[in-house]
Structures are given as structure tokens and as C-alpha cells.
Backbone as CSV, one residue per row, in Angstrom:
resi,resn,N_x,N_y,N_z,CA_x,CA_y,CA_z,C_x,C_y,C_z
1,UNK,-88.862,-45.557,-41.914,-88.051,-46.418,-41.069,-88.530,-46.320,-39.614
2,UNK,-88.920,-47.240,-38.988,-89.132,-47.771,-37.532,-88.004,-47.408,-36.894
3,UNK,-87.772,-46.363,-36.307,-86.404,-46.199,-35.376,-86.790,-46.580,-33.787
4,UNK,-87.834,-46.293,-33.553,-88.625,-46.666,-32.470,-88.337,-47.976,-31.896
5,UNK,-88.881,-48.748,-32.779,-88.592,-50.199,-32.992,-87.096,-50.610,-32.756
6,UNK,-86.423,-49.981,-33.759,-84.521,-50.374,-33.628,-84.364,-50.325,-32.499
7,UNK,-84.498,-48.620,-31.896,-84.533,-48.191,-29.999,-85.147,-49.322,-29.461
8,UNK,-85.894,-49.832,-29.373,-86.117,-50.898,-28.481,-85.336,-52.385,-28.303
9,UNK,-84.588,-52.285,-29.604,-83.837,-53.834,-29.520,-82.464,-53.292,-29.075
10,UNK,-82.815,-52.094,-28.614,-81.253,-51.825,-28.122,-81.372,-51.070,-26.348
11,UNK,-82.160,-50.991,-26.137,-82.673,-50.561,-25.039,-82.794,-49.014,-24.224
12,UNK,-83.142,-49.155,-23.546,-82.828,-47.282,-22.808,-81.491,-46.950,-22.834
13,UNK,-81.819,-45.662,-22.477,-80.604,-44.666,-22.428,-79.661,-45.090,-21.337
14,UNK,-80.105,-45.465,-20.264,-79.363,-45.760,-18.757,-77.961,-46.468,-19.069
15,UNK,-77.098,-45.367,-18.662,-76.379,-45.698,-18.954,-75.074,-44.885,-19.845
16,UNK,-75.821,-44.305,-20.445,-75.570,-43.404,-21.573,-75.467,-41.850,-21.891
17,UNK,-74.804,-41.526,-22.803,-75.161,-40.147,-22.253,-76.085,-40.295,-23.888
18,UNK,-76.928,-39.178,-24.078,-78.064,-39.145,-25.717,-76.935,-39.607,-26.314
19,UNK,-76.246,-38.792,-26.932,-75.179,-39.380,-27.989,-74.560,-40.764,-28.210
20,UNK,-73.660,-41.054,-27.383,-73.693,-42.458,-27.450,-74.565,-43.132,-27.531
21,UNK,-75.961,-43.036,-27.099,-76.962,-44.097,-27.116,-77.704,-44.062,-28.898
22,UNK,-77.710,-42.593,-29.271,-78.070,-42.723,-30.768,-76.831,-43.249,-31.467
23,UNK,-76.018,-43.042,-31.273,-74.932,-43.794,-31.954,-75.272,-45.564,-31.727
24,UNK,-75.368,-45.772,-30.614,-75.878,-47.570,-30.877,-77.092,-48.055,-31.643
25,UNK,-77.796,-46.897,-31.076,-78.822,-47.066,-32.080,-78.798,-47.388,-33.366
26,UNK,-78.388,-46.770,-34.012,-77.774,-46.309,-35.930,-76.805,-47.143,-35.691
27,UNK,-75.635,-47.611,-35.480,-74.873,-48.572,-35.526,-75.493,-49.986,-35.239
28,UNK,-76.447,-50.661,-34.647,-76.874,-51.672,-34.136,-78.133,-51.763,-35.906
29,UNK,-78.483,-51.039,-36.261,-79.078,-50.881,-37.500,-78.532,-51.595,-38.911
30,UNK,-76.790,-50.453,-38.458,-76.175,-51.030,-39.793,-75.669,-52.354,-39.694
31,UNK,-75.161,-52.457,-38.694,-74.746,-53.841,-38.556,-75.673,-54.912,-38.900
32,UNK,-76.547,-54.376,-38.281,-77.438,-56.115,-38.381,-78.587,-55.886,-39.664
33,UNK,-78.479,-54.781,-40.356,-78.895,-54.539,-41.602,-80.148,-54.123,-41.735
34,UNK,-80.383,-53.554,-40.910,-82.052,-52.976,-40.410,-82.011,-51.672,-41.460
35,UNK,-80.584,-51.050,-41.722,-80.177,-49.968,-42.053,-79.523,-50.138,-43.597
36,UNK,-79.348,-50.145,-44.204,-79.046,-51.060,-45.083,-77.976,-49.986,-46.186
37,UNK,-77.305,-50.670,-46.830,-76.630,-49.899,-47.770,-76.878,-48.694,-48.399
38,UNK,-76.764,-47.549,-48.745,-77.085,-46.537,-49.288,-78.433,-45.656,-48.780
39,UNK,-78.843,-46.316,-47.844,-80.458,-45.620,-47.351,-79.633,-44.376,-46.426
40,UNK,-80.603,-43.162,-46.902,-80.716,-41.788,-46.614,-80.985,-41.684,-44.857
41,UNK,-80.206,-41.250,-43.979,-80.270,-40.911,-42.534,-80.626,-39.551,-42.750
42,UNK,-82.062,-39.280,-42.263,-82.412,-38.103,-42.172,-82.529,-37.513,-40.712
43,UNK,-82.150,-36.323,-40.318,-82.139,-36.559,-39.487,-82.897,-35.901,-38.542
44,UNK,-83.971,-35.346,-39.264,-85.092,-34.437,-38.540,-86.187,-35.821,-38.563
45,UNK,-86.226,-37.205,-39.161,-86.738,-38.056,-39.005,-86.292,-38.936,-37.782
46,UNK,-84.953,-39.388,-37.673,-84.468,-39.520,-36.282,-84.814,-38.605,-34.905
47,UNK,-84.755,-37.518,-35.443,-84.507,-36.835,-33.824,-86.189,-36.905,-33.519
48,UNK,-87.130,-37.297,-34.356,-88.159,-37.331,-34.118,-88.971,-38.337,-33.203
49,UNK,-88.352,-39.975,-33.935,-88.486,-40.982,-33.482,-88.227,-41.236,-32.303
50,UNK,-86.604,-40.511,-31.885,-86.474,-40.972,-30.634,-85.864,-40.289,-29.578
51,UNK,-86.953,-38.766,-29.603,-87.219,-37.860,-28.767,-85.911,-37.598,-28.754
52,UNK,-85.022,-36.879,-29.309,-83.999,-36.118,-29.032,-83.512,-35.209,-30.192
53,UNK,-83.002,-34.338,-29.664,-82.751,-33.274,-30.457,-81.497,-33.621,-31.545
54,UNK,-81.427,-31.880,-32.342,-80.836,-32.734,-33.998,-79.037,-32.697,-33.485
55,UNK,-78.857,-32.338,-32.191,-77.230,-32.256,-32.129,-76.316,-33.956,-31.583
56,UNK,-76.953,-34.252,-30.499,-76.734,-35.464,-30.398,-76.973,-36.326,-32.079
57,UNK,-77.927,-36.323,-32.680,-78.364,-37.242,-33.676,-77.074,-37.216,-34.785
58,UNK,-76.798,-35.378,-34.776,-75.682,-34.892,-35.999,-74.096,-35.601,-35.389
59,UNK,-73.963,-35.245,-33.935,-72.730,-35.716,-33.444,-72.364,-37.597,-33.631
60,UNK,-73.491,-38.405,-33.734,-73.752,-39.573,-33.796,-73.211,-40.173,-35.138
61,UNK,-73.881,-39.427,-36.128,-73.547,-39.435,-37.438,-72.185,-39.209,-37.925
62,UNK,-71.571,-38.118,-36.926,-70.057,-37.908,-37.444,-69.037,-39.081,-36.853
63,UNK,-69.761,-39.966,-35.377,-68.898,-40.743,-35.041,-68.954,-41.839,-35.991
64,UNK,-70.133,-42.126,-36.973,-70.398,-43.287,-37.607,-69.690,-42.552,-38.782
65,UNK,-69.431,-41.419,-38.962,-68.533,-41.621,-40.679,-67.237,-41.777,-40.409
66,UNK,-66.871,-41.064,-38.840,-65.396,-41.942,-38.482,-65.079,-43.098,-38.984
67,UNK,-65.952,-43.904,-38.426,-65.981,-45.288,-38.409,-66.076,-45.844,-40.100
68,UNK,-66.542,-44.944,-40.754,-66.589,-45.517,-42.409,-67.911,-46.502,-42.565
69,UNK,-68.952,-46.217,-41.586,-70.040,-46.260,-41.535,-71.337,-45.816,-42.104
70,UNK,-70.810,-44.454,-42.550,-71.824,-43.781,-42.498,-71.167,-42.517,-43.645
71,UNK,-71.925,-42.233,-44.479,-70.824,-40.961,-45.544,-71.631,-39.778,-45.631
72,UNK,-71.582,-38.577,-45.041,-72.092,-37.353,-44.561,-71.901,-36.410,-46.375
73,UNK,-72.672,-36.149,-46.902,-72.401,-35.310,-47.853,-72.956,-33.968,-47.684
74,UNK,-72.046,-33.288,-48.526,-72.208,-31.493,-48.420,-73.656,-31.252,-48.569
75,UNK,-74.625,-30.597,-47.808,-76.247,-30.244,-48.118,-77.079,-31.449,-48.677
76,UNK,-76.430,-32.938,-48.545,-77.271,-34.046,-48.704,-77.757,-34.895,-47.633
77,UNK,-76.913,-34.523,-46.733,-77.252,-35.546,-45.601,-76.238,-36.454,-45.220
78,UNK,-76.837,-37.423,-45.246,-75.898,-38.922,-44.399,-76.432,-39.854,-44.791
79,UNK,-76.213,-40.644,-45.790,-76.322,-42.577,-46.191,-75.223,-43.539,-45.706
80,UNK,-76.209,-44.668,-45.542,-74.952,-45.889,-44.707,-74.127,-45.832,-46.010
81,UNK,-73.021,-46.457,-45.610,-71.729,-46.922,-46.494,-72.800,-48.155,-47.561
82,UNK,-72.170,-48.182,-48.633,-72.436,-49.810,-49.350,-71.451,-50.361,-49.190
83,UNK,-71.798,-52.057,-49.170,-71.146,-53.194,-48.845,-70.207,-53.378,-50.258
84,UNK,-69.421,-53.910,-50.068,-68.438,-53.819,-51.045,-67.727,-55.101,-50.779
85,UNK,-67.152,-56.381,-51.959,-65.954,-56.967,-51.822,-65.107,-56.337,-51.737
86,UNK,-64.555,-55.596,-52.655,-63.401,-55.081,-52.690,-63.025,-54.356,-51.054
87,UNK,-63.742,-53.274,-50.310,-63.995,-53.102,-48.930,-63.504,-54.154,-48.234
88,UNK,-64.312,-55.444,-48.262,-64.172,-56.449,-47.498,-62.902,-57.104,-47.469
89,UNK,-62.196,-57.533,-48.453,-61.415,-57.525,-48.441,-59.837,-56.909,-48.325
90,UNK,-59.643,-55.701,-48.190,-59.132,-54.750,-47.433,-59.301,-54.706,-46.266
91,UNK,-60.521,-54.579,-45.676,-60.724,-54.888,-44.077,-60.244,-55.351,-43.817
92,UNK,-60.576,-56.647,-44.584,-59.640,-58.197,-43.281,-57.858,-57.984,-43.674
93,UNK,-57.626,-57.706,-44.647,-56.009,-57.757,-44.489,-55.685,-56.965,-43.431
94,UNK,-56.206,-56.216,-43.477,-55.664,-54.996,-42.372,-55.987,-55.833,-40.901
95,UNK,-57.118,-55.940,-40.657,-57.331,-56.834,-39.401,-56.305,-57.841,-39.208
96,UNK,-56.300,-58.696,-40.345,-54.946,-59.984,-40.335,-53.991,-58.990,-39.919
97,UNK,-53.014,-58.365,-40.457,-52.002,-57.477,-40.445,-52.005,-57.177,-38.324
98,UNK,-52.867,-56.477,-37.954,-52.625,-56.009,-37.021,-52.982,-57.250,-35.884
99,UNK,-53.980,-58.105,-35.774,-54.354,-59.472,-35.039,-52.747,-59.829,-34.807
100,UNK,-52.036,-59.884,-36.263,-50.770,-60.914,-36.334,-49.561,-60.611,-35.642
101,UNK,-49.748,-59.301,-35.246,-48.526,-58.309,-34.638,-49.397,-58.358,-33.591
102,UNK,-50.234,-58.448,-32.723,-50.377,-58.447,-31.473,-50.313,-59.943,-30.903
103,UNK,-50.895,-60.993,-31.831,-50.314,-62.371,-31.510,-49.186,-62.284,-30.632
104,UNK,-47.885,-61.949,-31.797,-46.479,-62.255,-31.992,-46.552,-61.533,-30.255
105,UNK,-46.774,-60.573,-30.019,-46.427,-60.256,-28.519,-47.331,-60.824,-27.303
106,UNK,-48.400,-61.239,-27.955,-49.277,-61.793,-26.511,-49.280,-63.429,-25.787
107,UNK,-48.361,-64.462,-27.375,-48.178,-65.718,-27.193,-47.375,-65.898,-26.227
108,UNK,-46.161,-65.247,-25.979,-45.322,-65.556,-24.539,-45.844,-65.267,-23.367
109,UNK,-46.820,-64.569,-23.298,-47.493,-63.626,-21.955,-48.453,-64.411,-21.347
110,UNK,-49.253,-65.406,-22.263,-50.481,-66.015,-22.246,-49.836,-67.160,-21.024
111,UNK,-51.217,-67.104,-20.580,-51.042,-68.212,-19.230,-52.040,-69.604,-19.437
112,UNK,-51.749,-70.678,-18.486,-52.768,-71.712,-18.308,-53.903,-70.976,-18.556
113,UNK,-54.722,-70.226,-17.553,-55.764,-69.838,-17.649,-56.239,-69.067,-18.664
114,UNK,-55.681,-68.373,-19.496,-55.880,-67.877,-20.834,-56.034,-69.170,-21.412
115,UNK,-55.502,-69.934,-21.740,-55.472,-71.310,-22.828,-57.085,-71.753,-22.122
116,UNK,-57.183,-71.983,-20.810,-58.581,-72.810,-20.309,-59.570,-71.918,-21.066
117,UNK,-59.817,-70.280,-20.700,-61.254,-69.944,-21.312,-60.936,-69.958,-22.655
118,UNK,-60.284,-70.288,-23.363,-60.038,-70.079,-25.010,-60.482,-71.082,-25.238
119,UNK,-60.396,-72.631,-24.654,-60.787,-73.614,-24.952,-62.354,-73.670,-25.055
120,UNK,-62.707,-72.831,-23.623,-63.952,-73.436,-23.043,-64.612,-72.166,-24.110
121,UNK,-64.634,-70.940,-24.209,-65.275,-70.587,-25.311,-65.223,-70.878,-27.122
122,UNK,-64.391,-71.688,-27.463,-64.457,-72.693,-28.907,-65.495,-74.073,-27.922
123,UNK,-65.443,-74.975,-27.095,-66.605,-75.756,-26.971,-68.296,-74.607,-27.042
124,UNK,-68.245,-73.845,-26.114,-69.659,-72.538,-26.450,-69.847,-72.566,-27.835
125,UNK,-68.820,-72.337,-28.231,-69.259,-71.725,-30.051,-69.539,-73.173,-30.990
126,UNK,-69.248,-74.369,-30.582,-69.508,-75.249,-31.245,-70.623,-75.633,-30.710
127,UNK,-71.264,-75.599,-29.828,-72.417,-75.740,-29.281,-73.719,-75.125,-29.522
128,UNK,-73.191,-73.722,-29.668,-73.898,-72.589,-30.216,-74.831,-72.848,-31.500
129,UNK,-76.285,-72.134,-30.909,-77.262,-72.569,-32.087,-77.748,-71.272,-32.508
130,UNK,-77.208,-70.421,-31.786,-78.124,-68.680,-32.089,-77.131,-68.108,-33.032
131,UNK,-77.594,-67.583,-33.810,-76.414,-66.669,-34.376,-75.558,-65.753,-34.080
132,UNK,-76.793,-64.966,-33.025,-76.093,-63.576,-32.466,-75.424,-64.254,-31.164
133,UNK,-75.193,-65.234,-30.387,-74.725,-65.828,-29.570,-73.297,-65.831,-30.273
134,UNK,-73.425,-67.032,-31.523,-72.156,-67.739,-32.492,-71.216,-66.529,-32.440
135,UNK,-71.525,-65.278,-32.905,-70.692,-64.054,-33.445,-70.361,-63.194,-32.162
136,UNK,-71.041,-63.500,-30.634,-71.009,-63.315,-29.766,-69.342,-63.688,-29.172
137,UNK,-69.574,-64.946,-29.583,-68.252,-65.903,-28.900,-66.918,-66.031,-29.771
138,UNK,-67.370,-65.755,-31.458,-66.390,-65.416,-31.526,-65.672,-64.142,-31.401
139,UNK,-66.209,-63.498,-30.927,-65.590,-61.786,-30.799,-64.755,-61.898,-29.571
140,UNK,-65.378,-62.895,-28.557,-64.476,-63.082,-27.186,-63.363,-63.602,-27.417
141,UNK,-63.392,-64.799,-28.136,-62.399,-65.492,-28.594,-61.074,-64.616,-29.338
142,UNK,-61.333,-63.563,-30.045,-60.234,-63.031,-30.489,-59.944,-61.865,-29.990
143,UNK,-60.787,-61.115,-29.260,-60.166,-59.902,-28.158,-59.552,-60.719,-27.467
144,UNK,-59.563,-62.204,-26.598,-58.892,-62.488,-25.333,-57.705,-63.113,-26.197
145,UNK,-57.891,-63.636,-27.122,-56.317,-64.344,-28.121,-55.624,-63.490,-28.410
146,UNK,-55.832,-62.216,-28.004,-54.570,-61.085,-28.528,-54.253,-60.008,-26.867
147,UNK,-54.965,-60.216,-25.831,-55.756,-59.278,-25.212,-53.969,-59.184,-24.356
148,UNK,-53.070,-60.379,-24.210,-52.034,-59.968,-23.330,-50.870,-59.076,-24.057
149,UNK,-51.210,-58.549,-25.122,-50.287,-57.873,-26.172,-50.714,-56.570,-25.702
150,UNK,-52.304,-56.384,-24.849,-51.860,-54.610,-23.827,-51.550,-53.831,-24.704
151,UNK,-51.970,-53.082,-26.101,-51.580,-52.701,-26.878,-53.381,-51.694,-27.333
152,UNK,-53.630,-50.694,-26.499,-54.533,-50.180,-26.189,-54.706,-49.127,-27.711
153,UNK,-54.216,-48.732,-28.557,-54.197,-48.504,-29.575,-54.598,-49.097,-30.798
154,UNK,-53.654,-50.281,-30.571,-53.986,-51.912,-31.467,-55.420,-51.654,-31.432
155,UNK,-56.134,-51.564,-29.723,-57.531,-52.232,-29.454,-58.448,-51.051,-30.220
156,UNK,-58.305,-49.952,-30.216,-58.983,-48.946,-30.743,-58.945,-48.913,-32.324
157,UNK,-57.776,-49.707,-32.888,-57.925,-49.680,-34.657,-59.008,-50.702,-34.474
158,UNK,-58.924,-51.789,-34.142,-59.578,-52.938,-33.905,-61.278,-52.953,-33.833
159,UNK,-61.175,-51.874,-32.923,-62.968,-51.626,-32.825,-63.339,-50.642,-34.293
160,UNK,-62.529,-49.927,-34.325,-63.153,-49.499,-36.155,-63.702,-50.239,-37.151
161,UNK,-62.528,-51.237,-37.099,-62.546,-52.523,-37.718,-63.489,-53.352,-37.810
162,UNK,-64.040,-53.382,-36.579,-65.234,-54.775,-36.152,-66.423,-53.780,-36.889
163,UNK,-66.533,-52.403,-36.448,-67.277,-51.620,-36.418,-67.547,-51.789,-38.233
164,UNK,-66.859,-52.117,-39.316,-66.786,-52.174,-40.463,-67.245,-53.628,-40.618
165,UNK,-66.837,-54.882,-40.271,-67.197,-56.049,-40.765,-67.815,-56.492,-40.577
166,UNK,-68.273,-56.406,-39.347,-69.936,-57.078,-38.348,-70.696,-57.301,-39.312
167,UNK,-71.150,-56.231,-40.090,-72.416,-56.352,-40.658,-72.065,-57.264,-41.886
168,UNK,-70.920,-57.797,-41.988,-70.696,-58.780,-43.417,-70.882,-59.728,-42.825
169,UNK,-70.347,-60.124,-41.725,-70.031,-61.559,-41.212,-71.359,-61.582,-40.896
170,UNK,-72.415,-60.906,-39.945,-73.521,-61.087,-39.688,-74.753,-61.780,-40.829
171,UNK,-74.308,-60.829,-41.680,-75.512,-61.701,-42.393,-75.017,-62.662,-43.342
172,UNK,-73.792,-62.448,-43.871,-72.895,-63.496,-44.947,-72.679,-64.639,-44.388
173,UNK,-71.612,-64.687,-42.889,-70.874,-65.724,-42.815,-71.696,-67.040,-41.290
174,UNK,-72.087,-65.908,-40.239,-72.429,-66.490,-39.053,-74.064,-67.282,-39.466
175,UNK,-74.618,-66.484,-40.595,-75.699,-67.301,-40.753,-75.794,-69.080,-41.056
176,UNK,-74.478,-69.201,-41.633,-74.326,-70.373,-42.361,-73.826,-71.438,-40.971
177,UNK,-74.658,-72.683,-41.033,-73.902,-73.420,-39.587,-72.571,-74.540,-39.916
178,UNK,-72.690,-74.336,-41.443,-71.226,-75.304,-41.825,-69.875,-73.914,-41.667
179,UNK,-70.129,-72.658,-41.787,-69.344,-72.318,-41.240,-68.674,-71.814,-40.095
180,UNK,-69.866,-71.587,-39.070,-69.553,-71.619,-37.908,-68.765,-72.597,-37.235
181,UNK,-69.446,-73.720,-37.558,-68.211,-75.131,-36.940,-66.903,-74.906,-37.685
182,UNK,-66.748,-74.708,-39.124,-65.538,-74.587,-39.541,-65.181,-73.188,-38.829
183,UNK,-65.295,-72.348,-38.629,-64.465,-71.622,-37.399,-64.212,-71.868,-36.149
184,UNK,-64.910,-72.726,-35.901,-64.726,-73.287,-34.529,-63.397,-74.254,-34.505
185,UNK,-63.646,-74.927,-35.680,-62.458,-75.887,-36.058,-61.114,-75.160,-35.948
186,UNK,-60.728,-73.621,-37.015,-59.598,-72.879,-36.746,-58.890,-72.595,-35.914
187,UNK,-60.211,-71.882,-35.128,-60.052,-71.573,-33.760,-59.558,-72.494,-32.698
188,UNK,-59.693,-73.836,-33.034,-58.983,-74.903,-32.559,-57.459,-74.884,-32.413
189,UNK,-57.112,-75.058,-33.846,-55.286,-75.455,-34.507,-54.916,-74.040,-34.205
190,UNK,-55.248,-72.686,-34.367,-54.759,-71.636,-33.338,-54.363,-71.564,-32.130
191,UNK,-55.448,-72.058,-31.218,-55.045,-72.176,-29.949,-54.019,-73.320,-29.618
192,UNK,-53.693,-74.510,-30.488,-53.142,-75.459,-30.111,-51.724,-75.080,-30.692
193,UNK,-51.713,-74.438,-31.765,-49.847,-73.749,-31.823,-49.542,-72.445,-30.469
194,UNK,-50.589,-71.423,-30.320,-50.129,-71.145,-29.358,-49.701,-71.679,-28.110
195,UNK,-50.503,-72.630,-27.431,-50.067,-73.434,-26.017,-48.731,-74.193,-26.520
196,UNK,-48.594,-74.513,-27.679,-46.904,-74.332,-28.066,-45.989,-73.439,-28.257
197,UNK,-46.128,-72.436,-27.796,-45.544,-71.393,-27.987,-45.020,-71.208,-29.540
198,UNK,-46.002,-71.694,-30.478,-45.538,-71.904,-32.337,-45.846,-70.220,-32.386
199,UNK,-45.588,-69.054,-32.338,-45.723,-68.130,-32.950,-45.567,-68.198,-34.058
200,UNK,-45.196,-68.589,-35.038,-45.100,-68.668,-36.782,-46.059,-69.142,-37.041
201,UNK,-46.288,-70.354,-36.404,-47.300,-71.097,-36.901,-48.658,-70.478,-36.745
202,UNK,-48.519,-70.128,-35.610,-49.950,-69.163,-34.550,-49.969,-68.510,-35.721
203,UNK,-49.338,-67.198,-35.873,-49.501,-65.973,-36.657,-50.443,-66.560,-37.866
204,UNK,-49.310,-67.590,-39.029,-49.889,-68.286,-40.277,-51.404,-68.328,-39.977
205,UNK,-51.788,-68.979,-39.255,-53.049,-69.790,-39.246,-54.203,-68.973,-39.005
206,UNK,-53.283,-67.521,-38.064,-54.811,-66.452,-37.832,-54.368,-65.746,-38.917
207,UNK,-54.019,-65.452,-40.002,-53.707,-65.260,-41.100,-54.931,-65.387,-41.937
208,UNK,-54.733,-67.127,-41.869,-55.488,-67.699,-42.977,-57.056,-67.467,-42.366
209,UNK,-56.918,-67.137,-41.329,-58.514,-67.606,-40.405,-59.268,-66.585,-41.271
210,UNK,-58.618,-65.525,-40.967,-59.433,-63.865,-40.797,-59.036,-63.571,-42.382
211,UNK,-58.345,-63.716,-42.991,-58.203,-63.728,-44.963,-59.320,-64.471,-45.539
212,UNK,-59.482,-65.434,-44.941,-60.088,-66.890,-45.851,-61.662,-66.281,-45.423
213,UNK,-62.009,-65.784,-44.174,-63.482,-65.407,-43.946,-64.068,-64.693,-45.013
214,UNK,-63.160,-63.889,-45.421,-63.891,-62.837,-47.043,-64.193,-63.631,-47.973
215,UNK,-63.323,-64.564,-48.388,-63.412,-65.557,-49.398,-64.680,-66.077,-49.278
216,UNK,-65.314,-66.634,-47.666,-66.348,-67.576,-47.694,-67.510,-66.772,-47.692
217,UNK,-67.674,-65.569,-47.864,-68.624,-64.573,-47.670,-69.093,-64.992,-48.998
218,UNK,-71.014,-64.948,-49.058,-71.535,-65.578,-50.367,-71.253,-64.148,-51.265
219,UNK,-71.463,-64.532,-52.220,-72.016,-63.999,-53.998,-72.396,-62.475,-53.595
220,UNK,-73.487,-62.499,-52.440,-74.349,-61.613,-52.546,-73.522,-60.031,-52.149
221,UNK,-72.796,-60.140,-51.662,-71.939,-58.959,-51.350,-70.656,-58.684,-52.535
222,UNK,-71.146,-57.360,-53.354,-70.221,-57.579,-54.883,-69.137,-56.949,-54.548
């Protein structure tokens, strides 16, 4: 494995302290599938690649099995997680579940100017021709659709969360450009019950948004 290579699409350390930065490293891997299901993290092969020693590399690894990233076994090492429907679908309920309870508190809070960039990032995303852009905008789109619910806990299950699905939506769902516009479309009738203050309706619909995404995920993920 080219870790060298990965390190470079993720850039220097600046910024960083070692640890965190091997952690993006190996996370920026699994996600975008450089790293792939069940492959062996060794880690006297890492600390090799990218000049750092085996404690940062080991501490990296334990933040990625936090995350359900990464599964550390007794005197075996560390392999990425495998992709799983069944996984996937659990994810997103749980995501639905918690999105829907921060809705319910952030729809009264939300201002004009919340509604303007919500708009103006669904025109970006329908516009959008890159992929990593597409999955870019929608990530803005739903941190700022929940973001006045101030619920700094919420935000920390949340990043576990992303930290788990990225790599489905990445290569399953954002690749496809009939479904990008059809999220763009959702992302529409969402924002337009909220500037009604429809919380029921709001909730329903990011419901169906973030449920129905597993569904459209192809074949290839069992």
C-alpha cells in the first residue's frame, strides 16, 4: 500500500499534531476506499511510510476503532471495518433519529439568513459536477439545517456517524448524477416546510431523505 501517496492527497502535518494527522491519513483512505474493507493496517508498514513512529500510528488506530472504523484484534493487528447493508442501514436510522430531534429544536431559531445560504447551497449542489465538491455541499447543507439546535453533543454523535457513512455514500450514492439532483430536489421540499415553520412535515421529509439514501445505495454493498 502507497501510504506516501494517500499522505499526499491529504497534505502536511501543519497544522496538526502527528496523531491527528495519521488519523486523516487512514481515515481519508477508508472513506474514499483507497483502504478498503478488511485490508490488514500494519503498522510497522505505516510508521514507515510516513516517517513517524509506532505510537502516534497505534493511538490513530484506536481513534479509528472508536469510530467503528477500524477493528483492532488481540496479537492480529488492525483491519478496516467491512461494508455492510445491514450496518448501513442502522447508521442512517440512527442519523434520521438524531437529525430529527435537532430539526424539531433548530426550525424556530432559524433566521432569513439561514433559509438564504440553505437555498444558495442546494443551487451549488445542483450545479455541481465534481463529486467530492457534490458530497462537499451536501455535508454543509445538513450541519447548517440542524446547526441552530446548539446541541454540541448531538454534533459529536454526528461526526461518528459521517465518520461511518462517507465511505458508502462516496462511492455508492454521490457517484451517480441522477442522484445527486434527486437530493438536491429533497433538499428543496425540506427547506420549504421549514421556512414554514412545518416541523412535522420538516422532520417527515428528513426522515425519508436520510432512510431512503440506504435504499438507493447499489447491489454492490451486501
Amino acid at each position: 500500500m502507497d501510504y506516501k501517496a494517500l499522505a499526499s492527497s491529504v497534505g502536511n502535518r501543519d497544522g496538526y499534531g502527528t496523531q491527528e494527522w495519521v488519523y486523516r491519513v487512514l481515515r481519508t483512505g477508508i472513506v474514499n476506499g483507497t483502504l478498503p474493507g478488511g485490508m490488514q493496517l500494519k503498522q510497522d508498514e505505516i510508521s514507515a511510510a510516513l516517517n513517524v513512529s509506532h505510537i502516534p500510528v497505534r493511538e490513530a488506530l484506536r481513534q479509528l476503532e472508536a469510530q467503528r472504523l477500524v477493528t483492532i484484534h488481540a496479537n492480529r493487528g488492525a483491519t478496516v471495518t467491512e461494508l455492510s447493508r445491514e450496518k448501513l442501514v442502522n447508521i442512517m436510522q440512527v442519523r434520521a433519529a438524531i437529525s430529527c430531534e435537532m430539526l424539531t429544536v433548530a426550525i424556530p431559531r432559524m433566521t432569513d439568513e439561514d433559509f438564504a445560504e440553505l437555498a444558495s447551497l442546494i443551487e451549488e449542489q445542483r450545479n455541481a459536477t465534481d463529486l467530492m465538491e457534490s458530497e462537499e455541499l451536501n455535508g454543509r447543507f445538513h450541519e447548517l439545517l440542524t446547526a441552530r439546535a446548539e446541541n454540541g453533543f448531538a454534533d459529536m454523535l454526528m461526526e461518528i456517524i459521517h465518520a461511518n457513512i462517507d465511505r458508502y455514500l462516496r462511492s455508492g450514492f454521490y457517484s451517480e448524477a441522477s442522484a445527486r439532483q434527486n437530493s438536491a430536489e429533497e433538499h428543496e421540499e425540506i427547506l420549504a416546510a421549514c421556512k414554514r415553520r412545518d416541523v412535522e412535515t420538516a422532520k417527515a421529509l428528513l426522515h425519508e431523505h436520510i432512510v431512503g439514501a440506504a435504499v438507493r445505495i447499489p447491489g454492490n454493498v451486501r
